[in-house]
C-alpha positions as CSV (number, residue, x, y, z in Angstrom):
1,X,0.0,0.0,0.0
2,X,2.5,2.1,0.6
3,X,4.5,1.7,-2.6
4,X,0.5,2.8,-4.0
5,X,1.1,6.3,-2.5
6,X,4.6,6.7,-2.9
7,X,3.9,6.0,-7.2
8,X,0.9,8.2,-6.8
9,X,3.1,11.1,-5.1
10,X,6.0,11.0,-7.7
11,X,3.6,11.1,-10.7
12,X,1.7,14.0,-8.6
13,X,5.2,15.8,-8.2
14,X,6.0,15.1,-11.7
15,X,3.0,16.4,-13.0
16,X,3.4,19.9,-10.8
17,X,6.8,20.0,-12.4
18,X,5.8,19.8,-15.8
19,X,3.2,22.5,-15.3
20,X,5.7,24.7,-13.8
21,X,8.4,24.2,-15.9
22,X,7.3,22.4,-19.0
23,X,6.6,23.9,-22.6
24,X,4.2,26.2,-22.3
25,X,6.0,27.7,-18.9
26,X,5.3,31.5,-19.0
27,X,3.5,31.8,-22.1
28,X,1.3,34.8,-22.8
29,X,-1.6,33.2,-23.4
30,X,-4.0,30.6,-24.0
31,X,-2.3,29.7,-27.3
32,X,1.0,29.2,-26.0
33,X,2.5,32.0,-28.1
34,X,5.1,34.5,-25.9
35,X,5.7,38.3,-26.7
36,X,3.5,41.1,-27.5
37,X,1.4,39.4,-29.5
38,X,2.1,41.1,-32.7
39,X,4.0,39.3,-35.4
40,X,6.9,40.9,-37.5
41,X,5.8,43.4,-39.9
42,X,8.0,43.4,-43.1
43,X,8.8,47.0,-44.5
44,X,5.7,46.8,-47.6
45,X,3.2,46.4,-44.8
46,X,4.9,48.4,-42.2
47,X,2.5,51.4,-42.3
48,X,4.8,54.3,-40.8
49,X,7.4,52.9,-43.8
50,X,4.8,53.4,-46.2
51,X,4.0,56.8,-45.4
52,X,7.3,58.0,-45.4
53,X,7.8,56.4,-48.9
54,X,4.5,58.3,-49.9
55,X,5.9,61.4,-48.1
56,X,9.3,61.1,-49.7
57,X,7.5,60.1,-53.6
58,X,5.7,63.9,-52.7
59,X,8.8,66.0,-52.0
């Protein structure tokens, strides 16, 4: 009985473990993604780069 709750301790500490430490450990959300949440934005769809380009094209 005692080996019972001993297994059923390690696989309880394991499991904490995992959650603390494991994959998804400080994610920023739901989805598992980190970081601001904004992905990169390439220079033709940047739109502050495209204004100056317009701005620029004008002058």
């Amino acid at each position: 009985m005692t080996y019972i709750f001993a297994f059923i301790g390690i696989i309880a500490i394991a499991y904490l473990l995992w959650r603390a430490f494991g994959p998804a450990a400080g994610s920023a959300g739901p989805d598992g993604h980190q970081g601001s949440g904004r992905n990169p934005v390439g220079p033709d769809d940047d739109p502050d780069f495209l204004r100056d380009l317009d701005r620029r094209k004008h002058d």
